[in-house]
N, C-alpha and C positions, 0 to 999 in steps of 0.2 A: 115319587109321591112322598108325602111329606110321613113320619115317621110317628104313631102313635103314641098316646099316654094310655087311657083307660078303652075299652072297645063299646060299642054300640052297633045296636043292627043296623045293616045298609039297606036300604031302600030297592027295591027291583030295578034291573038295570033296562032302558029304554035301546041300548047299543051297547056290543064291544070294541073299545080300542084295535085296531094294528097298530105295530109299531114302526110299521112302513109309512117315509115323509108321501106326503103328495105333491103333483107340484099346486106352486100358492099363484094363486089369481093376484095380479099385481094390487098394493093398497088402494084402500078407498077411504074417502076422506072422510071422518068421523065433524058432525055442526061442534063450530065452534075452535075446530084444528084450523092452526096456520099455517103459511106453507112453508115453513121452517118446519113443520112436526112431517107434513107430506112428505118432504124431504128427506127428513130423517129415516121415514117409514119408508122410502122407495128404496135408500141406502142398504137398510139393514135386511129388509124384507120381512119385516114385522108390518102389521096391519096396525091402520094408525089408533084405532081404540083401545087396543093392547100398547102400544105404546105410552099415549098418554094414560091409562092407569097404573103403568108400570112406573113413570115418572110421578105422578101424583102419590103414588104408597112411598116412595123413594123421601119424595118433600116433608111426608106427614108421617115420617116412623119417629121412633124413639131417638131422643137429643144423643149425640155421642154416640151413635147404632156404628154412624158410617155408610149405612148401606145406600148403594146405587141402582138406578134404574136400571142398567145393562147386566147387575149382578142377578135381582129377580129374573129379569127378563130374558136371562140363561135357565131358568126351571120352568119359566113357559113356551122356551124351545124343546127341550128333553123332552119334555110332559107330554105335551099336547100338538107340538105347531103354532104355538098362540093360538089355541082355537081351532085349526084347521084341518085337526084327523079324524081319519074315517067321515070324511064327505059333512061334518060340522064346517061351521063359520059363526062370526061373532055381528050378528045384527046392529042395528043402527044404535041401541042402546049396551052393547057391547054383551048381550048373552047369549052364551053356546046352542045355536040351533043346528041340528037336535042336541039333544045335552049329550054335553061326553060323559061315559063311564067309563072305566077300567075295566082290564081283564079281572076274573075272579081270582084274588089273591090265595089261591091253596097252595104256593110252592112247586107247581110246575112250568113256569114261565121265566125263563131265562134273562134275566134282567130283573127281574123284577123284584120287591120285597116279598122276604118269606108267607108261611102260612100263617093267617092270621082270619079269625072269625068271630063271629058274634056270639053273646050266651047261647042259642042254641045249635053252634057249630056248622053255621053257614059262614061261606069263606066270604069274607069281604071285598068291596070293592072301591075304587076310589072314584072321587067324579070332580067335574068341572075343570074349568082350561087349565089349574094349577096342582091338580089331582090330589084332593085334601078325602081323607079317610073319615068315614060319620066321627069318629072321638073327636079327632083332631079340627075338623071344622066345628065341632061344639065347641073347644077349648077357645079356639083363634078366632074361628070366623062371625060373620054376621051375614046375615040377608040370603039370599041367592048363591047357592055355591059353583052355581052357571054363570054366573056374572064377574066377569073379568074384571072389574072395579072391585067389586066385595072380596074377590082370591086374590089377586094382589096385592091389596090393601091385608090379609091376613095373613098372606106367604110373608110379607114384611116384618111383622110383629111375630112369627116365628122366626125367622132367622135372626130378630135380634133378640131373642129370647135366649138364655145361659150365659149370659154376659158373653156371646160372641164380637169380639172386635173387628167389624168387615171392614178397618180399614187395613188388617191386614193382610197377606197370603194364608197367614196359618187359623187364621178367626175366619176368611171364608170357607177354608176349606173344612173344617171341622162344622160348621153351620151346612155346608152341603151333604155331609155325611149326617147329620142330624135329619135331613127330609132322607135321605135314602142311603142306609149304611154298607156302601160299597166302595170302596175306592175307585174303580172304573168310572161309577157316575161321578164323585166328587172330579175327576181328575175332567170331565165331558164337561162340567159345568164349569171349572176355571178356566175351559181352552173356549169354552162360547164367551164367557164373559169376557176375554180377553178380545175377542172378534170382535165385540159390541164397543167396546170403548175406543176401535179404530173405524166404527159407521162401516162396517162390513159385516154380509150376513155371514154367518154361522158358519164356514168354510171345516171345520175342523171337529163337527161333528159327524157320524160318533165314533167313538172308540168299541167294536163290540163288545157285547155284556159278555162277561166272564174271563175278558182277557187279560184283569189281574180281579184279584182278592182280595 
């Protein structure tokens, strides 16, 4: 989950995350997908809504970013499944129904980012397919934070935010440690992305949480 500036209170959660994958109901075709995207989505096993908003924040980020669609769409594997955990799926307009939330972030959840809460000491949670925290989606985001167009299009503009250079190794991976400061994650999200840019799904997730620091 992407990594805070200032806090704000979270909103009651509708569901908690597992972090257990499900398996995924093969793609469905999102109006307006070609069968080149179907394709691509039957490839990877990303659902093709996720896909193409993955690619459209990729087209539409900052000049010079770098960033690619297979690099987001490595933190809506980790995150969420693209949409797909805990018995969510992404509708025909591409939002999470029922909406994903996260576990509550107080620090006991292995994997996860520390304790963090709101003014009055409730633990935070994160929500939507690309698990953006209340600060952090006020900072990045717009519209919907269940809507997988709106979170990728902001997961974008965060990672290319700190003068991260993603067209390197060492600028994604430091950009990956910015949404979630672990090494284990940073190191899950270069071996997905690397899977994505050979149209294969995700084979090499995950690495368990805590087996480095």
């Amino acid at each position: 989950m992407s990594t805070p500036r200032p806090t704000t209170p979270a909103a009651p959660p509708p569901a908690v995350l597992s972090t257990v994958k499900p398996t995924a109901p093969p793609p469905t075709s999102t109006p307006g997908a070609g069968a080149g995207a179907v394709q691509l989505a039957t490839a990877t096993d990303i659902p093709v809504s996720a896909l193409t908003a993955y690619q459209n924040a990729a087209a539409t980020a900052a000049p010079g970013c770098g960033i690619q669609w297979q690099f987001i769409a490595a933190f809506g594997r980790i995150e969420t499944d693209h949409g797909r955990l805990q018995g969510s799926s992404l509708d025909e307009n591409g939002i999470a129904r029922p909406p994903l939330i996260g576990p509550a972030l107080d620090g006991s959840h292995t994997g996860v980012i520390g304790h963090l809460t709101d003014t009055s000491g409730t633990p935070l949670r994160a929500a939507g397919p690309l698990q953006f925290i209340p600060a952090t989606w006020q900072q990045w985001g717009h519209g919907d934070i269940q809507d997988i167009n709106q979170a990728a299009a902001a997961a974008a503009r965060y990672l290319c935010a700190d003068n991260h250079d993603l067209h390197t190794t060492t600028g994604r991976h430091a950009a990956a440690l910015s949404y979630n400061h672990a090494n284990w994650y940073a190191t899950d999200i270069l071996a997905i992305y690397t899977d994505y840019l050979t149209a294969t799904p995700a084979h090499t997730f995950p690495i368990p949480p805590g087996t480095t620091s």
